[in-house]
GUMAR-188872 format. One line per field, with one value per residue: residue in three letters; x, y, z of N, C-alpha, C, O in turn. Coordinates in Angstrom, 3 decimals, decimal comma, m for minus. Layout:
lumti: (ALA;...) .
n_xx: (X;...) .
n_yy: (Y;...) .
n_zz: (Z;...) .
ca_xx: (X;...) .
ca_yy: (Y;...) .
ca_zz: (Z;...) .
c_xx: (X;...) .
c_yy: (Y;...) .
c_zz: (Z;...) .
o_xx: (X;...) .
o_yy: (Y;...) .
o_zz: (Z;...) .
***
This chain:
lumti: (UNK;UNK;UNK;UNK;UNK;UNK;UNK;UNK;UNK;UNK;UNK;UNK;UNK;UNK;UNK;UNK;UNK;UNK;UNK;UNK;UNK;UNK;UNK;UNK;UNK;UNK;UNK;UNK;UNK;UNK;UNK;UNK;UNK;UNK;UNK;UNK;UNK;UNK;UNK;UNK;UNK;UNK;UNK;UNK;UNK;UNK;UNK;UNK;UNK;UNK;UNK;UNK;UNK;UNK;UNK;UNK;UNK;UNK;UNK;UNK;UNK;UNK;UNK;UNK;UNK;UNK;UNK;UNK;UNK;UNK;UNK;UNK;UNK;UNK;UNK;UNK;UNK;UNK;UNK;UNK;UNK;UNK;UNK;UNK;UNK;UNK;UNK;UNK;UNK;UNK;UNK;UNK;UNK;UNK;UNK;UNK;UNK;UNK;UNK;UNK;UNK;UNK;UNK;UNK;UNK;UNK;UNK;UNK;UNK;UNK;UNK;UNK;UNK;UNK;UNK;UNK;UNK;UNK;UNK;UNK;UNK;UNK;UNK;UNK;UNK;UNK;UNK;UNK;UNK;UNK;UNK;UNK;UNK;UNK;UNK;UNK;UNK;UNK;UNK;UNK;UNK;UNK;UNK;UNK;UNK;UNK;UNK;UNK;UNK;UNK;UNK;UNK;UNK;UNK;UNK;UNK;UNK;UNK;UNK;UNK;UNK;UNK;UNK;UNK;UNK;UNK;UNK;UNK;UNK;UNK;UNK;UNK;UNK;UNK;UNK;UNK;UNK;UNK;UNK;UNK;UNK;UNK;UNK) .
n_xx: (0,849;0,834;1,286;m0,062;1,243;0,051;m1,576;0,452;2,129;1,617;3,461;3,320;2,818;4,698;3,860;5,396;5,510;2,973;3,050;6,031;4,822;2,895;4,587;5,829;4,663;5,750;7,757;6,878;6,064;8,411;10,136;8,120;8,570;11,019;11,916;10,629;11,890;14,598;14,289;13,649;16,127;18,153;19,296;18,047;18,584;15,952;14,020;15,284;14,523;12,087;11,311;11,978;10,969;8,770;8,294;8,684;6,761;4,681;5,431;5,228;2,331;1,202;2,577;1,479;2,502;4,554;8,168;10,780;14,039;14,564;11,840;13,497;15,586;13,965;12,713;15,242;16,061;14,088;14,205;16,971;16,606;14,829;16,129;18,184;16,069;15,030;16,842;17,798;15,323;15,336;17,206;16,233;14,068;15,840;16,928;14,279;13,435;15,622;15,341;12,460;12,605;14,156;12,314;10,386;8,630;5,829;8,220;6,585;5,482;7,915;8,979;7,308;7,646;9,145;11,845;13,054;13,385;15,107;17,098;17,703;18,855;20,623;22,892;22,910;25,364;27,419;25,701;25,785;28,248;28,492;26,985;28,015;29,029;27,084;26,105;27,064;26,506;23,630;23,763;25,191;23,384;20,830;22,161;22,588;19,779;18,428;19,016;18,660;15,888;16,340;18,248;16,966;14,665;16,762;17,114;15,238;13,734;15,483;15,523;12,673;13,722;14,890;13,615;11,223;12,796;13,629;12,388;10,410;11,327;11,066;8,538;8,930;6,506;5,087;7,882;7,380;4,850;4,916;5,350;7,128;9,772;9,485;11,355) .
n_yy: (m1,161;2,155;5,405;8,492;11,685;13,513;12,695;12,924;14,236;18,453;20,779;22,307;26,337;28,718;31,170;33,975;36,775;36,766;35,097;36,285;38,437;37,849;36,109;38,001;38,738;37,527;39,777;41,844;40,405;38,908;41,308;41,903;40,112;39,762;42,392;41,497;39,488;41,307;43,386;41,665;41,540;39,400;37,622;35,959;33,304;31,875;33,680;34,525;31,804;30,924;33,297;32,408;29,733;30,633;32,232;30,722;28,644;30,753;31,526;29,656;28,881;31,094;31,141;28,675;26,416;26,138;26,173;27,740;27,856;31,027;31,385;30,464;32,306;34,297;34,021;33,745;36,768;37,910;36,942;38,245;40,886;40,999;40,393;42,657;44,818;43,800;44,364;47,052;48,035;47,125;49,028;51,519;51,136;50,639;53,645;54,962;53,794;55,350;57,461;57,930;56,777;59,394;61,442;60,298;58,827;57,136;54,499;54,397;56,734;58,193;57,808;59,577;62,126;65,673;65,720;62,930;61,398;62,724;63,238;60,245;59,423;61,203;60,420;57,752;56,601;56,941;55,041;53,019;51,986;51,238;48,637;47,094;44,405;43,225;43,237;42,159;39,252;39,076;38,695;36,200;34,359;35,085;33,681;30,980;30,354;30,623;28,979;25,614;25,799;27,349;25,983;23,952;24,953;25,421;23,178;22,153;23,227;22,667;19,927;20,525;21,097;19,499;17,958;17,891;17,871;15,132;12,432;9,487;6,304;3,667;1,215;m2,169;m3,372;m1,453;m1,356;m3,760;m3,968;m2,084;m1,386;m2,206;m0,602;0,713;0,508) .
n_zz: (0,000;m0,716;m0,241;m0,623;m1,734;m0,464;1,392;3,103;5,961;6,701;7,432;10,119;10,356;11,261;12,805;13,851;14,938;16,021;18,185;19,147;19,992;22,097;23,978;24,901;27,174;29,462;30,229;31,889;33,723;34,873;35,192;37,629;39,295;39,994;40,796;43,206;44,560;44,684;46,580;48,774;48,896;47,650;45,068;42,053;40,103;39,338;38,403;35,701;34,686;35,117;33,570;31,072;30,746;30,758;28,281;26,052;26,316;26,085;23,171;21,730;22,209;20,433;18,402;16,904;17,568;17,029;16,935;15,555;14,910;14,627;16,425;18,417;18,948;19,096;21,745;23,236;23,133;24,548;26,792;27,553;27,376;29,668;31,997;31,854;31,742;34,373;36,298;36,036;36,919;39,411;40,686;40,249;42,339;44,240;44,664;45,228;47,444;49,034;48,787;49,732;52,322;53,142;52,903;54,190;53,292;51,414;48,555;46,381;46,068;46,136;43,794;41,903;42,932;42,246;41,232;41,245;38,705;36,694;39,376;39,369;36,876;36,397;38,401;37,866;36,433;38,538;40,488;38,950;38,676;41,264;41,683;39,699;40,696;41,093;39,144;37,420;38,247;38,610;35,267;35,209;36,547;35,539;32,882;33,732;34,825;32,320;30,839;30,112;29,183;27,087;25,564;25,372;23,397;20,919;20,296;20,052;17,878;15,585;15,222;14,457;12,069;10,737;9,859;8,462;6,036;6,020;4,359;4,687;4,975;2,447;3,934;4,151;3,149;1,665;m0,784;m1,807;m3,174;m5,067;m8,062;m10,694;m12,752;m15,800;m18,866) .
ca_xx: (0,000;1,703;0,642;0,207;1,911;m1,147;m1,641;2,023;1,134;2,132;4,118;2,622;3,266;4,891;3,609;6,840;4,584;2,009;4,301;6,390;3,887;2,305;5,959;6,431;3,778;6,613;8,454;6,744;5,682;9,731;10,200;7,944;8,834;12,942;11,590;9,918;13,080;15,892;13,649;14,146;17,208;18,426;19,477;18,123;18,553;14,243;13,589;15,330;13,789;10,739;11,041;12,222;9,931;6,977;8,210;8,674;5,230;3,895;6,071;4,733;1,142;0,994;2,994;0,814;2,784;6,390;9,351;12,122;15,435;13,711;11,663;14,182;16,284;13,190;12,874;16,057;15,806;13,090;14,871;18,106;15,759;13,869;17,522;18,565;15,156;15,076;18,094;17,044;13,889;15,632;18,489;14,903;13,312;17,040;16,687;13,145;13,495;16,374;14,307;11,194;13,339;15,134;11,656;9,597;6,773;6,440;8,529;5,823;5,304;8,923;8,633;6,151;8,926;9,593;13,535;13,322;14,219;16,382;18,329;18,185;19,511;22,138;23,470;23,028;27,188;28,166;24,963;25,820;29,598;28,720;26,032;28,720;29,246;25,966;24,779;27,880;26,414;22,809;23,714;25,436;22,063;20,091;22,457;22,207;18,472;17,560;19,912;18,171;15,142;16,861;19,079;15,771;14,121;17,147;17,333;13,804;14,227;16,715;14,849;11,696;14,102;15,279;11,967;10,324;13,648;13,878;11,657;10,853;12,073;9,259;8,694;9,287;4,909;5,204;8,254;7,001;3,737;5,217;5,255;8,843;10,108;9,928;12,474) .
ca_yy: (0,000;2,925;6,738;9,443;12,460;14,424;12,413;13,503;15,435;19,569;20,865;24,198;27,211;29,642;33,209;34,928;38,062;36,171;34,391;37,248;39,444;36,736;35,981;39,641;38,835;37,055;40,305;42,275;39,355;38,659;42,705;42,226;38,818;40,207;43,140;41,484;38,725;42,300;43,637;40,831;41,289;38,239;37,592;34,393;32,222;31,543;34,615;33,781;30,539;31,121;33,808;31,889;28,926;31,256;33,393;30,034;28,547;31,604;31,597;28,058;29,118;32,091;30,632;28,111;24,900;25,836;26,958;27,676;28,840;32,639;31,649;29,933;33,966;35,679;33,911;34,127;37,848;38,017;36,720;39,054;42,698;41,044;40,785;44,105;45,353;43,146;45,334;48,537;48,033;47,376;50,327;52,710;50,348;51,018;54,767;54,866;53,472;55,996;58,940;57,152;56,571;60,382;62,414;59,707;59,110;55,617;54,426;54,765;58,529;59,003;57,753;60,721;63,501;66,147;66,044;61,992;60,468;63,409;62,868;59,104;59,304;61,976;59,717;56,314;56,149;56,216;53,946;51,499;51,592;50,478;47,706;46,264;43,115;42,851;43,223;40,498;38,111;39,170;37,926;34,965;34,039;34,862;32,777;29,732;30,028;30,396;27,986;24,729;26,269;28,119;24,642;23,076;25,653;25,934;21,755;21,723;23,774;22,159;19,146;20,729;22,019;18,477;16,475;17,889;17,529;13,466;11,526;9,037;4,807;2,959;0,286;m3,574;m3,555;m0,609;m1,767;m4,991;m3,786;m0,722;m1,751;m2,235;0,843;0,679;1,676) .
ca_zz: (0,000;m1,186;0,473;m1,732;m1,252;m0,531;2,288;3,821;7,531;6,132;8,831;10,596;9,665;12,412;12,986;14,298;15,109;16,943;18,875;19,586;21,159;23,274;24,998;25,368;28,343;30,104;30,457;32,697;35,199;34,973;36,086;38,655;40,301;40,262;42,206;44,383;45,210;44,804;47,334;49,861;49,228;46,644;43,161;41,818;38,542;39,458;37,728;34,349;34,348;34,821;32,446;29,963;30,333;30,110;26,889;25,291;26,270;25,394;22,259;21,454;21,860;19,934;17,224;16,726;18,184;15,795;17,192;14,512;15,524;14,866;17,655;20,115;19,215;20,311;23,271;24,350;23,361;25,536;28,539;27,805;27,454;31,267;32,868;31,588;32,265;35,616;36,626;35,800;37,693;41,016;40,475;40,220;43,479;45,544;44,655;45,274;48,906;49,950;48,712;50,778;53,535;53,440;53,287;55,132;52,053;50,785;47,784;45,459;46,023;45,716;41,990;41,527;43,243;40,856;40,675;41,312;37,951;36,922;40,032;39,319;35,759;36,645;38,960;37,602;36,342;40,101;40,826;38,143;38,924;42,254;41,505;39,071;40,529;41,557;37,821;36,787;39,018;37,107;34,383;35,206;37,368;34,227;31,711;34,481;34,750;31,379;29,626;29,693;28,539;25,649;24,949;24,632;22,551;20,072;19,974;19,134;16,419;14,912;15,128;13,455;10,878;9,944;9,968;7,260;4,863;5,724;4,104;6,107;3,946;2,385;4,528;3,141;2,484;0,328;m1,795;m2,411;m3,882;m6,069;m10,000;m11,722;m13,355;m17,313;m19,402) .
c_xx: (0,897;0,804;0,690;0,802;1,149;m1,544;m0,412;1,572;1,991;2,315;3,490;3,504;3,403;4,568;4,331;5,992;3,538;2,297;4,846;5,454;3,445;3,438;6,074;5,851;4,513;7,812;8,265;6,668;6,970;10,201;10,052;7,908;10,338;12,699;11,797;11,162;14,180;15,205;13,583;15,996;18,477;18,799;19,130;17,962;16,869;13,926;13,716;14,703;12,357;10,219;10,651;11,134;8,793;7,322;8,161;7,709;4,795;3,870;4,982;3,218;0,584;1,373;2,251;1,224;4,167;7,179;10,645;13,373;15,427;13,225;12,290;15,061;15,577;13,072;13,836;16,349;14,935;13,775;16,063;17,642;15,166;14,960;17,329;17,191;14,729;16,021;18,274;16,159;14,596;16,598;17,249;14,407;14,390;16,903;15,500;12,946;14,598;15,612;13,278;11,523;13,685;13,687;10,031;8,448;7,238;7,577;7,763;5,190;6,828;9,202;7,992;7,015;9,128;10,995;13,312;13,888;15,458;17,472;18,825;19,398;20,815;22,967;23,822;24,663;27,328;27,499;25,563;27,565;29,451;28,102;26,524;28,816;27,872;25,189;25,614;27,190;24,360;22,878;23,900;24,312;21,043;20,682;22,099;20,896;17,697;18,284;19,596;17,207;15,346;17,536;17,593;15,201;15,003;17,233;16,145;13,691;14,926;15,624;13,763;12,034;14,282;14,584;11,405;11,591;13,731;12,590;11,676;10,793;11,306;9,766;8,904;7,719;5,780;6,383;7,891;5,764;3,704;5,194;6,604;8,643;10,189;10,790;11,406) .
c_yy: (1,227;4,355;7,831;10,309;13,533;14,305;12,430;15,030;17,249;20,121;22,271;25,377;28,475;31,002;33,576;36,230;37,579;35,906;35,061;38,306;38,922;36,829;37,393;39,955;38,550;38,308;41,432;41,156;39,237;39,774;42,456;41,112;39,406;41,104;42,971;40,250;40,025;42,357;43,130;40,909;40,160;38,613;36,322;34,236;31,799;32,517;34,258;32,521;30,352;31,983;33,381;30,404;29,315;32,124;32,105;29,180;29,479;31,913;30,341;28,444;29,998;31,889;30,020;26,348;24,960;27,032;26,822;28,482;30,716;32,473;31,909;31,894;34,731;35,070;34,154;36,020;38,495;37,996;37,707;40,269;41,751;41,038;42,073;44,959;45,482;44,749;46,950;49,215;48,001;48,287;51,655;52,316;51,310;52,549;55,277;55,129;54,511;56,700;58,855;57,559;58,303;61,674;61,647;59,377;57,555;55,808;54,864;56,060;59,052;58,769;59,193;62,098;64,147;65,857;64,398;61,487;61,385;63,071;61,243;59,031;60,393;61,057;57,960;56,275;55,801;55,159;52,637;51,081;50,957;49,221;47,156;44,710;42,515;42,396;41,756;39,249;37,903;38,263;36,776;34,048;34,097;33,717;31,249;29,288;29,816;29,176;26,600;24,883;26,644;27,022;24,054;23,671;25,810;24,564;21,847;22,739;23,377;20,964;18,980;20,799;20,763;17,883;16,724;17,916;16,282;13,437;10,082;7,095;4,211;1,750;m1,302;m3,442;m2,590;m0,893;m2,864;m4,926;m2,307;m1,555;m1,402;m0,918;0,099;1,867;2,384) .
c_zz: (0,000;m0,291;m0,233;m1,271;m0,259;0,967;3,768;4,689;6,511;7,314;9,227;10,159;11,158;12,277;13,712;15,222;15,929;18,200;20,032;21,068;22,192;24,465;25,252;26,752;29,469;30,823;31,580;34,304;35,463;35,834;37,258;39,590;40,795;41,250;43,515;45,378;45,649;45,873;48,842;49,857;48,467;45,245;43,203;40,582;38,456;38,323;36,111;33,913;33,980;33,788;30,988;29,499;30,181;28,699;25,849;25,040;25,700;24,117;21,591;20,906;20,737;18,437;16,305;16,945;17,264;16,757;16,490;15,382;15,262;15,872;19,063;19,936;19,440;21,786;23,953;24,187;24,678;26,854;28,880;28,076;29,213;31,720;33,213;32,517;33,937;36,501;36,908;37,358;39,049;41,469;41,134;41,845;45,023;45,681;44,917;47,154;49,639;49,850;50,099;52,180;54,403;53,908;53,896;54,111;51,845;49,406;46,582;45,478;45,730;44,311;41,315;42,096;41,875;39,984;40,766;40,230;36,790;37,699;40,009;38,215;36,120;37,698;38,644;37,033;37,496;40,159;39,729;38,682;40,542;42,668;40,260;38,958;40,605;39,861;37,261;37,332;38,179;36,214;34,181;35,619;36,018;33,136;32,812;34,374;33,614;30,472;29,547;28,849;27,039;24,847;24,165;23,560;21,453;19,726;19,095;17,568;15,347;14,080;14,335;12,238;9,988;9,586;8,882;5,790;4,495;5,568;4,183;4,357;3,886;3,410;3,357;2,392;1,438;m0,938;m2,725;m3,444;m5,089;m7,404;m10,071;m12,228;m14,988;m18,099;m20,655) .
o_xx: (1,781;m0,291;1,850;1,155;1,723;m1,790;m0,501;1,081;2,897;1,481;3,271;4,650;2,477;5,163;3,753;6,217;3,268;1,810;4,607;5,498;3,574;3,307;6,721;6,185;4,188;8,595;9,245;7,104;7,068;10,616;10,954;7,241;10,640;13,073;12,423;11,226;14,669;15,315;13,495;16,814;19,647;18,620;19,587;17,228;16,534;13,549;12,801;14,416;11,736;9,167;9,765;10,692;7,873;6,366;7,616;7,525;4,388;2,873;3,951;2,851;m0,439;0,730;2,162;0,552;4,738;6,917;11,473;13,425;16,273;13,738;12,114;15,004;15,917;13,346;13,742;16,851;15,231;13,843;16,294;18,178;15,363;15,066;16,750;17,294;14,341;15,639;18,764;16,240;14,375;16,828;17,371;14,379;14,120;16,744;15,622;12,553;14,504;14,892;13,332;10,968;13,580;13,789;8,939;7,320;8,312;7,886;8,279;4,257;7,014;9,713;8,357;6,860;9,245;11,227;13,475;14,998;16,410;18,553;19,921;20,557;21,978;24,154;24,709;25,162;27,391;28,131;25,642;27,907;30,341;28,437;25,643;28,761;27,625;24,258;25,122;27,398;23,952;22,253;23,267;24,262;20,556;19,902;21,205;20,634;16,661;17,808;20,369;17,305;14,666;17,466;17,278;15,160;14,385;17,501;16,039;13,573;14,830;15,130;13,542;11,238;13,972;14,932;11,024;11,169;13,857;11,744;12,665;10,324;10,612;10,925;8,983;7,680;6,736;5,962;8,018;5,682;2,769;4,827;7,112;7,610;10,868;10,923;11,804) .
o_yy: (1,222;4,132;8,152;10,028;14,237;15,261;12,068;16,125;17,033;20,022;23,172;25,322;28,926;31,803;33,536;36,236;38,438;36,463;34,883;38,610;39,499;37,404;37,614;40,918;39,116;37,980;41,918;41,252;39,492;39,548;42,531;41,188;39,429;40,904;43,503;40,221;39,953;41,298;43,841;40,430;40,237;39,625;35,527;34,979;31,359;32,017;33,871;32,330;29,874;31,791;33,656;30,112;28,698;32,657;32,347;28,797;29,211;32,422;30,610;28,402;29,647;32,312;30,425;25,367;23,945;28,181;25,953;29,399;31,472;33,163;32,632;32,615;35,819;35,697;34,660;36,565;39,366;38,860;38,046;40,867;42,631;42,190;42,607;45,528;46,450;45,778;47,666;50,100;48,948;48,330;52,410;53,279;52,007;52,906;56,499;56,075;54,548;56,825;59,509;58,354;58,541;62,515;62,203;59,812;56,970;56,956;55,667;56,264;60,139;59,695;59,661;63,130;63,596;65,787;64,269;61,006;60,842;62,704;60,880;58,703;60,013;61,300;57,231;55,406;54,609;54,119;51,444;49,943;50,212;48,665;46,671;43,964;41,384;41,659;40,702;38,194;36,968;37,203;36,106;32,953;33,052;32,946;30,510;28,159;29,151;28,676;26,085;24,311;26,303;27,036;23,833;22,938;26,400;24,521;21,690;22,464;23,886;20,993;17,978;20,668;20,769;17,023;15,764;17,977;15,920;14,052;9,426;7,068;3,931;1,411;m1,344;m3,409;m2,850;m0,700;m2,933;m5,700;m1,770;m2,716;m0,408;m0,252;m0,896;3,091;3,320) .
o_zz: (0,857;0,225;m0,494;m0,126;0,572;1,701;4,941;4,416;5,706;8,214;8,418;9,712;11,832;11,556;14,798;16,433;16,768;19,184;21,226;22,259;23,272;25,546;26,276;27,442;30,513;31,715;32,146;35,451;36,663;36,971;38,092;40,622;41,988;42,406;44,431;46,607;46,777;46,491;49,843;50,643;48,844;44,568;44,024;39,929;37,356;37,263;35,383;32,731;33,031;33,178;30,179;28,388;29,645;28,136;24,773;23,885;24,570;23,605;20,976;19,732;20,148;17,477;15,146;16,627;16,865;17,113;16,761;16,202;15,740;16,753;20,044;20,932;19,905;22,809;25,072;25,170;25,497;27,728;30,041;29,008;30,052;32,142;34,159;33,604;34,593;37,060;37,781;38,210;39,803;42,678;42,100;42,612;46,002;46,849;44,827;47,836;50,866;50,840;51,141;52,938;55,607;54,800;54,004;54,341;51,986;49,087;45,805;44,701;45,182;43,682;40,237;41,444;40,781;38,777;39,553;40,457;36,230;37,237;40,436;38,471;35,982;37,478;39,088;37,747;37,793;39,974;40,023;39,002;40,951;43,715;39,550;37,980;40,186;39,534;36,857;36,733;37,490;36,224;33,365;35,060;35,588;32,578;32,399;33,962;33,580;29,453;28,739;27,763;26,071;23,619;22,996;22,571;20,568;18,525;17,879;16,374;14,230;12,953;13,654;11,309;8,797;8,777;8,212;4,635;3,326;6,217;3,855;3,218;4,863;3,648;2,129;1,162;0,708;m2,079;m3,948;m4,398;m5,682;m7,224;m9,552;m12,166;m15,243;m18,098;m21,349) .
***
């Protein structure tokens, strides 16, 4: 019994743009989980992970069930802008809380200060030069956490990429019942 071609599964078709935007959902919840660990006081590899296994679910879904090696480089895009972003966010949080601290108001009123992100940004060189190692260690905590995730997501890709090039060896039925070739 032979299979026509017709009847050969047609592999999905990825929406990049679909995809994309969906995982982009992963980037605030990422923000505001890092926060909420800087905040205690921590750096953890949780954050990237979780990042990364939700931009790539979300990736997945949105796509429509294809992840090409375009996808697995937005996801891990994704996870490198929530670091960075991550980072950011608790630089603004630490400056936030002295202000808080200096004229007694919560944090979230000193966001709203007139001179506040003036005096943040005029100062962020010193601030970053002194939250150096802190950011090295960042990243390393982000590449740790997200890097199975991202392994997996750039394997599977691969994987998708090859599957629909092999065609897969008639079995013994099907040769046996094909017709001779005429010259």
């Amino acid at each position: 019994m032979t299979t026509s071609p017709s009847s050969a599964p047609i592999p999905a078709r990825e929406n990049v743009l679909r995809g994309t935007l969906l995982a982009l959902v992963a980037v605030p919840v990422g923000v505001a989980l890092w926060l909420v660990i800087w905040n205690l006081g921590y750096l953890a590899a949780i954050v990237s992970f979780v990042v990364a296994l939700g931009a790539a679910f979300l990736y997945r879904l949105g796509s429509g069930g294809v992840v090409s090696k375009v996808g697995a480089s937005v996801v891990t895009g994704i996870v490198v802008v929530t670091v960075l972003l991550s980072f950011y966010a608790g630089l603004v949080s630490d400056f936030a809380n002295v202000i808080a601290m200096q004229r007694d108001i919560s944090p979230f009123e000193a966001l709203g200060q007139p001179l506040f992100w003036s005096s943040f940004h005029a100062g962020l060189p010193v601030v970053f030069e002194a939250y150096t190692v802190d950011f090295l260690i960042a990243l390393a905590f982000g590449a740790l956490g997200a890097f199975s995730i991202l392994r997996s997501a750039f394997q599977g890709s691969q994987e998708q990429a090859a599957s629909p090039a092999e065609s897969p060896s008639p079995s013994p039925e099907q040769t046996d019942e094909q017709p001779p070739a005429s010259a």
